[in-house]
C-alpha positions as CSV (number, residue, x, y, z in Angstrom):
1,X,148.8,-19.3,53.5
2,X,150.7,-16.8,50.9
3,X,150.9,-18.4,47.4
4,X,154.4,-18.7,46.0
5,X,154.9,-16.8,43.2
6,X,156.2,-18.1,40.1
7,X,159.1,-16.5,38.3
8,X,160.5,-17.2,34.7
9,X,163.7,-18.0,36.6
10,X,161.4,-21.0,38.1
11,X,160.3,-22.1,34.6
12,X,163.7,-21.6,33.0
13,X,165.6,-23.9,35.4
14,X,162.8,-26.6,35.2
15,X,163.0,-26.4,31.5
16,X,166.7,-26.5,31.3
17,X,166.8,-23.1,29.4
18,X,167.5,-19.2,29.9
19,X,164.7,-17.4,31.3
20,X,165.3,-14.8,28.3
21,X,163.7,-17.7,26.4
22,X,161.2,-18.7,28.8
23,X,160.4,-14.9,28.6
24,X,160.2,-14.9,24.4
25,X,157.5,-17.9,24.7
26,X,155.4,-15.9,27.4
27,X,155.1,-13.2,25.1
28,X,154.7,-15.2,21.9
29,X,157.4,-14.0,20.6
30,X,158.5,-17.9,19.6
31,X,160.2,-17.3,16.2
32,X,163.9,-17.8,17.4
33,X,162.3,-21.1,19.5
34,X,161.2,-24.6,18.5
35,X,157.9,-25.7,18.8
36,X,158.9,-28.3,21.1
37,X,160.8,-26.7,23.3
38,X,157.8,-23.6,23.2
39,X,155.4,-26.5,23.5
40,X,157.7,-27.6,26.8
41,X,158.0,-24.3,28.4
42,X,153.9,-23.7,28.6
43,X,153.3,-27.5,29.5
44,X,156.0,-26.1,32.5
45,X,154.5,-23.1,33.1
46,X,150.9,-24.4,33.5
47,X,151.6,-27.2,35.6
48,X,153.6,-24.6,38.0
49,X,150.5,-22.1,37.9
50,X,153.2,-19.2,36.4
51,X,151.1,-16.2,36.1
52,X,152.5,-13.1,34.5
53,X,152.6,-9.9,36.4
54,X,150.9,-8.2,34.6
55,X,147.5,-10.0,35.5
56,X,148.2,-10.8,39.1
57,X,146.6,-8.5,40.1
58,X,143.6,-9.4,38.3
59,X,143.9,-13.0,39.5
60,X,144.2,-11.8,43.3
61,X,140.2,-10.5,43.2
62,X,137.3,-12.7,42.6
63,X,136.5,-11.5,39.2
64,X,138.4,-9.6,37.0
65,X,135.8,-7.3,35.5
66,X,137.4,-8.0,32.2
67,X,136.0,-9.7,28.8
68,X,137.9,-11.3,26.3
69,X,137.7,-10.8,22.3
70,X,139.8,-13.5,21.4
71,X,140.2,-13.5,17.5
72,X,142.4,-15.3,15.6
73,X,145.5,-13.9,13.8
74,X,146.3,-16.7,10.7
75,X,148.9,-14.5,9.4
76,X,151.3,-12.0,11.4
77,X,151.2,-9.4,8.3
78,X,147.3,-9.1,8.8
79,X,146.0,-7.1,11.2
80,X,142.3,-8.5,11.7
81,X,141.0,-5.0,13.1
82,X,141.5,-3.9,9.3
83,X,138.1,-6.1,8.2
84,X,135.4,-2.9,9.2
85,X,133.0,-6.0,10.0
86,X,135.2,-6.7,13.0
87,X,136.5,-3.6,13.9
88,X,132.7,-2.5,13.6
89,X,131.3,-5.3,16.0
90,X,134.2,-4.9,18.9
91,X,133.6,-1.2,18.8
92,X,129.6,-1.5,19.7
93,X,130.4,-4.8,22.0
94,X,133.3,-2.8,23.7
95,X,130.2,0.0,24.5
96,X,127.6,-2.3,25.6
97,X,129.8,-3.9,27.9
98,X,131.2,-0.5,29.1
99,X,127.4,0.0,30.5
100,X,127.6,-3.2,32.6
101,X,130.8,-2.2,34.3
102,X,133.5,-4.6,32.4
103,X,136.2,-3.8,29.9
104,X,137.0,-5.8,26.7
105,X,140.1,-7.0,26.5
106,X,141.1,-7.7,22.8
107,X,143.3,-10.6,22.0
108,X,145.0,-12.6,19.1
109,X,145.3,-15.9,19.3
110,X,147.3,-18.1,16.6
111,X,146.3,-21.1,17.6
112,X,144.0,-23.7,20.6
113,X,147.3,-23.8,22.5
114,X,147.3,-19.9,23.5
115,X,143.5,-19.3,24.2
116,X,143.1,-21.2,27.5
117,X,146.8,-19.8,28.8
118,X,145.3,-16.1,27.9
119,X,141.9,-16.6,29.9
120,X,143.1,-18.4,32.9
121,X,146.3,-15.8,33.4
122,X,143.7,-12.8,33.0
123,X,141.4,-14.2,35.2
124,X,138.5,-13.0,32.6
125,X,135.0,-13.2,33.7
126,X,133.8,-14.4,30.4
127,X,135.2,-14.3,27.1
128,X,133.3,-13.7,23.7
129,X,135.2,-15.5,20.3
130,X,135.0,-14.2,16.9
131,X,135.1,-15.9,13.8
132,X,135.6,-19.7,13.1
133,X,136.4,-21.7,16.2
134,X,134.7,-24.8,15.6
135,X,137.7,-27.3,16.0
136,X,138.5,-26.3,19.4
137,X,134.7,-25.7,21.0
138,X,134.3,-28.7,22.8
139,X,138.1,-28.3,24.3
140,X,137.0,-24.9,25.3
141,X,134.3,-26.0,26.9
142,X,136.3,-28.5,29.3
143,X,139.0,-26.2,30.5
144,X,137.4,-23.1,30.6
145,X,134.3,-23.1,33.2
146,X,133.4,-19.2,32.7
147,X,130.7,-17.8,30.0
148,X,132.1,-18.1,26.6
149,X,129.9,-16.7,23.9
150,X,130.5,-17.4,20.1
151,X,129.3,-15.5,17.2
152,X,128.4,-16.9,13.6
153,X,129.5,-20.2,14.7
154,X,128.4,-23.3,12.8
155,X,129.7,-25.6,15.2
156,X,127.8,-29.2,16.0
157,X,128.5,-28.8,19.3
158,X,125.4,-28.5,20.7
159,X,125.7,-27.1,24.2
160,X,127.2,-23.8,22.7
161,X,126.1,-20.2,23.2
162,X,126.1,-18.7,19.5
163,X,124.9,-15.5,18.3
164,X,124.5,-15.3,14.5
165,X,122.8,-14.2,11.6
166,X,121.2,-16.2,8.2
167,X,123.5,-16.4,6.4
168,X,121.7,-19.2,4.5
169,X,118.6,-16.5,3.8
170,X,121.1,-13.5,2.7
171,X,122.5,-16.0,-0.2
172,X,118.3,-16.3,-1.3
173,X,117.8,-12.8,-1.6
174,X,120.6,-12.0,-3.0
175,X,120.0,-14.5,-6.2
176,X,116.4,-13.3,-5.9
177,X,116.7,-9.8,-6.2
178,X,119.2,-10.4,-9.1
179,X,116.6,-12.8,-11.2
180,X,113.6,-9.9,-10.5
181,X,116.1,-7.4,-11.9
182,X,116.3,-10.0,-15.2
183,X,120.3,-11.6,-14.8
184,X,121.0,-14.9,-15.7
185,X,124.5,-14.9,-15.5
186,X,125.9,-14.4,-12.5
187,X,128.8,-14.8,-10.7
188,X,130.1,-15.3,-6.6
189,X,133.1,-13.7,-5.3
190,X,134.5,-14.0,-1.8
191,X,137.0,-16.5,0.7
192,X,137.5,-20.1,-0.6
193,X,135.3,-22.2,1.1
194,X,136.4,-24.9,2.9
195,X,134.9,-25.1,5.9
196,X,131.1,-24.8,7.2
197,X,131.1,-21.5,7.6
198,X,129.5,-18.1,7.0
199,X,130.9,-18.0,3.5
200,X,129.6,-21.4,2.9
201,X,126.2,-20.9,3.9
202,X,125.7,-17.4,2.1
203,X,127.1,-19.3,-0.7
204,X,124.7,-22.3,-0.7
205,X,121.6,-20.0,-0.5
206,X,122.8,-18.2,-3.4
207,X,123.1,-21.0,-5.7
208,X,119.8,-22.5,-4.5
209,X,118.3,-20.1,-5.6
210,X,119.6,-19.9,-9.1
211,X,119.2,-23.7,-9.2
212,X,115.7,-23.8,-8.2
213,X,115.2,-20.8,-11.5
214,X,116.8,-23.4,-14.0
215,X,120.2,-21.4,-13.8
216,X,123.9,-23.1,-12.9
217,X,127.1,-21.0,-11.9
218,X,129.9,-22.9,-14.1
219,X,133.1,-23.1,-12.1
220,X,134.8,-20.3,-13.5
221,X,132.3,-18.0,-12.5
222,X,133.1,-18.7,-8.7
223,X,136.2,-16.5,-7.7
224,X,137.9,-16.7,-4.4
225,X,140.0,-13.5,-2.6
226,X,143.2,-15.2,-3.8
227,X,142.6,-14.5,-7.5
228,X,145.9,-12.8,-8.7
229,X,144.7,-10.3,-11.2
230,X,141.1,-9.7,-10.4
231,X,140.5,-6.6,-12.8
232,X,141.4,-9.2,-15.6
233,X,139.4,-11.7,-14.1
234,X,135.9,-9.2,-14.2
235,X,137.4,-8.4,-17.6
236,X,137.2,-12.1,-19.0
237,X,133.6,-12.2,-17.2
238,X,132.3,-9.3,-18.4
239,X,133.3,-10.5,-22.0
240,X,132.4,-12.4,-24.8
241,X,128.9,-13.3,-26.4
242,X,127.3,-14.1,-22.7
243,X,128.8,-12.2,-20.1
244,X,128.3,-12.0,-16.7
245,X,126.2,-9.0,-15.6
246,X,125.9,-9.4,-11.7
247,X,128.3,-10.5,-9.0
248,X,127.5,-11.6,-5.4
249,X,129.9,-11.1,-3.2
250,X,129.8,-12.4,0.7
251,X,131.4,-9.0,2.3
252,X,130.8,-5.5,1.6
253,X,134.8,-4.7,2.2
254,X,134.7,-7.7,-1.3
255,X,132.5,-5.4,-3.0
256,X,134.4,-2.2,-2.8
257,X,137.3,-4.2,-4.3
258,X,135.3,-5.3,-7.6
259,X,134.1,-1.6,-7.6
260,X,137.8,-0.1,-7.8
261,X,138.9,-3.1,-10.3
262,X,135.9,-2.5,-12.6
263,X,136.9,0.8,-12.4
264,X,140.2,-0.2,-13.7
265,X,139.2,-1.9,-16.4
266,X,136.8,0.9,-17.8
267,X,133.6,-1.8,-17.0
268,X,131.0,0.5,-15.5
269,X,128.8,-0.5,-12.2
270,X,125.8,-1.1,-12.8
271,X,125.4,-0.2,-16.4
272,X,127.7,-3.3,-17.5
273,X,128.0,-5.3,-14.1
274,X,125.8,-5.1,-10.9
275,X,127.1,-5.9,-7.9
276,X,125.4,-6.9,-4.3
277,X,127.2,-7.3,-1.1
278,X,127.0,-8.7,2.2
279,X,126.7,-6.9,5.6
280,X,125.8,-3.2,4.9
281,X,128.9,-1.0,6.1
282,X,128.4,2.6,7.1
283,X,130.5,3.3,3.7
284,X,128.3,1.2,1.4
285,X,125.5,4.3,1.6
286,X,128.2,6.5,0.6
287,X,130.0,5.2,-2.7
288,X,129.1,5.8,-6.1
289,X,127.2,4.2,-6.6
290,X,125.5,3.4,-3.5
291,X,126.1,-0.2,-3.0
292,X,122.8,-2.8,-2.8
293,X,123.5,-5.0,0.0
294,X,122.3,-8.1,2.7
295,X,121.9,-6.0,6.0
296,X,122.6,-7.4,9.1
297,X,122.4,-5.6,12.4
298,X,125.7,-5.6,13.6
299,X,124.7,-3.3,16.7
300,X,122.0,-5.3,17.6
301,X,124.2,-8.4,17.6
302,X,126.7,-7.0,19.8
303,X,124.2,-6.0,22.1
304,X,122.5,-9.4,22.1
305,X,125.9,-11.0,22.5
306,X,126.3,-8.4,25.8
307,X,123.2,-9.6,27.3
308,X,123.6,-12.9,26.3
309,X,127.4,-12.8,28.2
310,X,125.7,-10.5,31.0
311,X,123.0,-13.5,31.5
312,X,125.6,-16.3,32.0
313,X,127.7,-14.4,34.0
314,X,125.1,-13.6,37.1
315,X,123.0,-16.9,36.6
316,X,124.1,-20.7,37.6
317,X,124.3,-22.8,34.7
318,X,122.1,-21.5,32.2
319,X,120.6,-22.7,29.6
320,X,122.6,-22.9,26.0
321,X,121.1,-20.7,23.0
322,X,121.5,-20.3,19.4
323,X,120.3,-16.7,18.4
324,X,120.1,-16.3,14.7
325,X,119.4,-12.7,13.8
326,X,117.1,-12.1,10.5
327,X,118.7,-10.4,7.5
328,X,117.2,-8.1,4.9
329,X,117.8,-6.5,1.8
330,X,119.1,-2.7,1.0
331,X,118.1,-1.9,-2.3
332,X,120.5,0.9,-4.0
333,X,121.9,1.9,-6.9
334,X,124.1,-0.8,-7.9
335,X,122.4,-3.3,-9.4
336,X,120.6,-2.6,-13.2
337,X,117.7,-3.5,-14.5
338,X,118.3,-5.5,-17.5
């Protein structure tokens, strides 16, 4: 029996609008478009099994021999291949996956409502998410039956497949090495927290630290990305009759920031104010000076996240696993011993 193929034409006239607009929400291209009637069209276009052309043929064969990256795009203006954490991690999962005979396929997704339309229409063998999807796991789960893997989830859905790192443990040596090195007052920098996420955890394990040594962070020592003049915010830190003398900060790409603005502001790293970031970037060996940083093994997580996606792909119901990858410590030169 051969399969109808669905047109926009088909989905237009159902809808009761021009294909041209039918053709603008296929492509996410939704700003001249309502939500509703956008909402309408892929309500339509599911129900009639629409698949674009581009991935029939993909959808004609048994498995697609493609994996998704689906990360998600909160703002148009921001590209989120710019973080190097991310761009870093799809280029050495992009490899591994090369050696098992798939392709990644990267993809942005806005929102819950795109992700299972993207998957089913590609026909993807498995699908891999980065960053914070914990709101829509469960969902996921139920209309998607192929492997998804997620990475530094924190999700309380238990029958997940999540490959992280201690975040919790990164925040503790962080603080510790800071107190060895004789600093008192300190100071975090990095995303607001809101959510129970990486940030949050690094965070936490930070101030535990300090707490546990007698030492509290007062709220104006906690500074989030959306600070408006951040030289002038080190500036008022670094001043007065107790200034700060270390900041924490929860990425690398944060750290280079504070580097340029203390630069800025004529305050010196380390001899006024050391710094320690968060994930060890290729570039953290090579500025001046070299940054101290919590290491992660961002190869070895994509390859663990390969394998683990390789694993659920060939067996029948495996098994769910939380992975959680040790951290460690890169002593340089930018923390001072006071």
């Amino acid at each position: 029996m051969v399969r109808k193929v669905v047109t926009l034409k088909d989905i237009a006239k159902r809808a009761g609008v021009s294909s041209m607009t039918v053709s603008r929400v296929m492509n996410g291209n939704t700003k001249e478009v309502s939500d509703k009637t956008s909402e309408k069209i892929r309500k339509i276009a599911h129900e009639m099994g629409y698949v674009p052309n581009s991935s029939a043929r993909a959808l004609a064969s048994r498995s697609s021999r493609l994996i998704a990256a689906l990360l998600q795009e909160y703002d148009e203006d921001y590209n989120p291949l710019e973080d190097s954490y991310t761009s870093c991690f799809l280029g050495e999962l992009a490899r591994q996956i090369k050696k098992e005979g798939y392709d990644l396929m990267i993809h942005y997704v806005k929102d819950y409502s795109e992700i299972t339309y993207s998957l089913k229409s590609w026909n993807v063998a498995g699908a891999v998410f980065i960053g914070m999807f914990d709101e829509s796991i469960r969902k996921l789960q139920e209309d998607n039956h192929i492997p998804l893997i997620f990475t530094d989830s924190y999700s309380t859905v238990r029958s997940i497949t999540n490959v992280g790192i201690d975040d919790y443990a990164g925040g503790e040596l962080a603080a510790r090495h800071f107190l060895e090195n004789g600093h008192r007052n300190l100071a975090f920098y990095g995303p607001e927290v809101l959510d129970n996420g990486v940030v949050t955890h690094r965070m936490r394990g930070f101030v535990t630290v300090l707490r546990e040594a007698g030492i509290s962070l007062p709220l104006e020592n906690f500074m989030d990305l959306g600070v408006k003049d951040l030289g002038a915010a080190l500036k008022r830190l670094c001043s007065g009759e107790n200034p700060v003398t270390g900041i924490f900060t929860t990425a690398d790409n944060c750290a280079y920031r504070i580097y340029s603005e203390a630069y800025r502001m004529g305050i010196r790293v380390p001899d006024d104010l050391s710094v320690i970031g968060f994930d060890d970037l290729n570039m953290s060996a090579m500025i001046t000076p070299p940054l101290t940083t919590v290491r992660q093994d961002i190869k070895k997580k994509a390859a663990v996240t390969c394998d683990l996606l390789m694993k659920h792909i060939r067996e029948t119901d495996p098994p769910a696993e939380n992975i959680i990858m040790n951290v460690e410590l890169v002593e340089r030169g930018s923390v001072r011993r006071r």
